[in-house]
C-alpha positions in Angstrom: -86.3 -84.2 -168.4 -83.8 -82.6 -170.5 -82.0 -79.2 -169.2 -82.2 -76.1 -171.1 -78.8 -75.0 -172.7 -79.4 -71.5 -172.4 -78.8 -71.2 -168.5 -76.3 -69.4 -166.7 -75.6 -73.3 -165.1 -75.5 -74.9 -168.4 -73.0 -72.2 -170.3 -70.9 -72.4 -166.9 -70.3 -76.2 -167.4 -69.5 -75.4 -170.9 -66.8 -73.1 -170.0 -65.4 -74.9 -167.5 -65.5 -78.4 -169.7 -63.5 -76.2 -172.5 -61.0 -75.0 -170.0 -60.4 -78.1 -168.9 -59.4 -78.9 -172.7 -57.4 -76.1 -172.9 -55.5 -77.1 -169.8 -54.9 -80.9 -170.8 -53.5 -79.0 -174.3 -51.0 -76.8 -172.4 -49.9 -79.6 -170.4 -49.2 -82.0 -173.5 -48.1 -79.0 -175.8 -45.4 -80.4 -177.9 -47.3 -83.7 -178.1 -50.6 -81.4 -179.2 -48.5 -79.6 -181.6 -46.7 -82.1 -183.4 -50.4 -83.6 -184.5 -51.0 -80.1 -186.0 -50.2 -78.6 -189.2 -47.3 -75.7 -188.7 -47.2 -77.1 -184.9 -43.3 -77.0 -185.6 -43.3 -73.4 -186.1 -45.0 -72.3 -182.3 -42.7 -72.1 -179.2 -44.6 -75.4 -177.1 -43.7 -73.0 -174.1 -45.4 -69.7 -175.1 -48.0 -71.5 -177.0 -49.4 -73.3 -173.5 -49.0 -70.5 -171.7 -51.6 -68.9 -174.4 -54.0 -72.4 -173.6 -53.5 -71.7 -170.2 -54.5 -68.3 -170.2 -57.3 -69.0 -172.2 -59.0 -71.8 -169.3 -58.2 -69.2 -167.1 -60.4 -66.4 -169.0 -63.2 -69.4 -169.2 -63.4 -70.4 -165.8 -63.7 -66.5 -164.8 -66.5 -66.1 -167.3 -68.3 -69.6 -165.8 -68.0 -68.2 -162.3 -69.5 -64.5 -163.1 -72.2 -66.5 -164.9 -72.5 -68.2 -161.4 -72.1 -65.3 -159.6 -75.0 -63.7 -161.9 -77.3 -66.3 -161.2 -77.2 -66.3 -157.3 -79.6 -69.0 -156.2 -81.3 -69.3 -159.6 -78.6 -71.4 -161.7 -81.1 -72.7 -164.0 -82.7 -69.7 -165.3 -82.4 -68.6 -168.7 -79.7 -65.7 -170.2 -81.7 -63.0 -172.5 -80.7 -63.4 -175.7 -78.2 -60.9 -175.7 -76.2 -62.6 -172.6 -76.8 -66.0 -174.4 -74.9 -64.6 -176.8 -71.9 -63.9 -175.3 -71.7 -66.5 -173.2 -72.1 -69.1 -176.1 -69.2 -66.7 -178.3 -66.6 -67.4 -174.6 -67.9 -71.4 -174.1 -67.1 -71.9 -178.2 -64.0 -70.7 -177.8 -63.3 -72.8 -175.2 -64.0 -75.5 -176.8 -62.2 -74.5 -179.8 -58.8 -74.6 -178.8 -59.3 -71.0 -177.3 -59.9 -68.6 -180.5 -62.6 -67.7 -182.5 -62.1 -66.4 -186.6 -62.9 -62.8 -187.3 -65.1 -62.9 -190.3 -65.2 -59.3 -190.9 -62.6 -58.7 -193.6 -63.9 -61.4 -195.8 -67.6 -60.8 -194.9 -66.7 -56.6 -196.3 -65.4 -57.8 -199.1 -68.3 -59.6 -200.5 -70.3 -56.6 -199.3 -68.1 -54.1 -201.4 -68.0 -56.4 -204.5 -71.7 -57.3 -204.1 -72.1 -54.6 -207.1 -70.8 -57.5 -208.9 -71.6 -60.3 -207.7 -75.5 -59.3 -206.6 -75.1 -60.2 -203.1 -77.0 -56.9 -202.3 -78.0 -58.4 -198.9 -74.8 -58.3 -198.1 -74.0 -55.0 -198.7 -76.9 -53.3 -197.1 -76.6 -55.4 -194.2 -72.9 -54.5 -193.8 -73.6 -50.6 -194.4 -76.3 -50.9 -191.9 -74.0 -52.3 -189.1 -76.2 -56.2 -188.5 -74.0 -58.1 -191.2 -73.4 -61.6 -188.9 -69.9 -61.1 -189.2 -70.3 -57.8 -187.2 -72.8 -59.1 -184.8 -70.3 -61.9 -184.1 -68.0 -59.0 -183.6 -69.8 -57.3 -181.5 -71.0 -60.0 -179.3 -67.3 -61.6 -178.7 -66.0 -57.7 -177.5 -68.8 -57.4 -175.1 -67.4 -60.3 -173.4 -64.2 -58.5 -172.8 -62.8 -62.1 -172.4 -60.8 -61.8 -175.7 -57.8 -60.2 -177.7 -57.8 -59.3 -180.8 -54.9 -60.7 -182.7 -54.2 -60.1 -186.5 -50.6 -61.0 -187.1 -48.0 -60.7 -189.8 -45.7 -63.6 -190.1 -42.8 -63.4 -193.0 -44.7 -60.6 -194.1 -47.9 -62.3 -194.9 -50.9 -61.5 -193.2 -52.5 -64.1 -191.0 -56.3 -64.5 -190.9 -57.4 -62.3 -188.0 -59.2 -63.8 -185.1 -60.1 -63.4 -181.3 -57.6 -65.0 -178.6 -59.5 -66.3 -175.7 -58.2 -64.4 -172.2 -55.8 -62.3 -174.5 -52.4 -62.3 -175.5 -49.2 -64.0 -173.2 -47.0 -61.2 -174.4 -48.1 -57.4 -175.8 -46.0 -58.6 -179.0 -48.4 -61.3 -180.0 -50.9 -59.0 -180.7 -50.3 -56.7 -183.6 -53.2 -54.1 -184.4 -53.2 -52.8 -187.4 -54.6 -49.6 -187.1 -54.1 -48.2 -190.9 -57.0 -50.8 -191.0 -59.5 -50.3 -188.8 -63.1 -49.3 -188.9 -65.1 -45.9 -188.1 -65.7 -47.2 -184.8 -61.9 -47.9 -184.1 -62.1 -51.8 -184.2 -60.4 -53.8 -186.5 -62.4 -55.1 -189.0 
């Protein structure tokens, strides 16, 4: 019979399967680099030391997930834990970051005026646009970082660094920008 994939045992070996990844990147960094595009701009150093710090954030998540389910590993998250454990194992798995839709997802939403993506608009004025639920799920992890940087004085697509920055300086917050609730957006 196939397992469920929504219990605290199955998210756990998610996690840890992604830090694992993350771990085999930091140890091969400049080999992992030099197959990626703008790889030759990252310190291979500080860069694993980011990976690592990511599979470290993952295999704390999988062992409170553990540590939640006591002697029941197999039973089922609510939705609302589901959600935030799938938001820390997909980072994992993703090289350790996650893209912050908002800024894109409130533009639509302010042009939808003209463009007649209405949808859009009401569902961002009302606070359940997907972008902000995405938000809101990855910060209730409090696994993450946000990170939206300025390199040669153009601004980098803003996104959520697994475990958190290496270094204060690698996350830059721009606060001229953020939202009513004190978020970035």
């Amino acid at each position: 019979m196939r397992e469920h994939t929504d219990t605290y045992e199955a998210l756990a070996r998610r996690c840890e399967a992604g830090a694992r990844d993350l771990e085999y990147e930091a140890d091969n960094a400049a080999e992992v680099l030099a197959g990626r595009a703008g790889g030759d701009r990252l310190d291979p150093q500080q860069w694993a030391a980011g990976q690592r710090n990511a599979a470290q954030a993952a295999r704390e998540y999988a062992a409170e997930l553990r540590a939640e389910a006591g002697d029941q590993p197999t039973a089922r998250l609510n939705p609302a834990q589901f959600a935030q454990a799938e938001r820390v194992a997909l980072a994992a798995e993703l090289g350790g970051i996650l893209i912050d839709g908002r800024p894109s997802a409130e533009r639509i939403a302010q042009s939808s005026d003209y463009t007649g993506h209405n949808i859009d608009r009401e569902l961002w004025l009302a606070g359940t646009h997907p972008a902000q639920q995405k938000a809101a799920e990855i910060e209730a992890t409090g696994k993450f970082t946000h990170v939206a940087e300025t390199i040669d004085g153009v601004k980098q697509v803003p996104f959520w660094r697994l475990g958190g920055p290496v270094n204060e300086s690698t996350s830059t917050r721009d606060t001229a920008r953020a939202d009513r609730d004190g978020d970035e957006f």
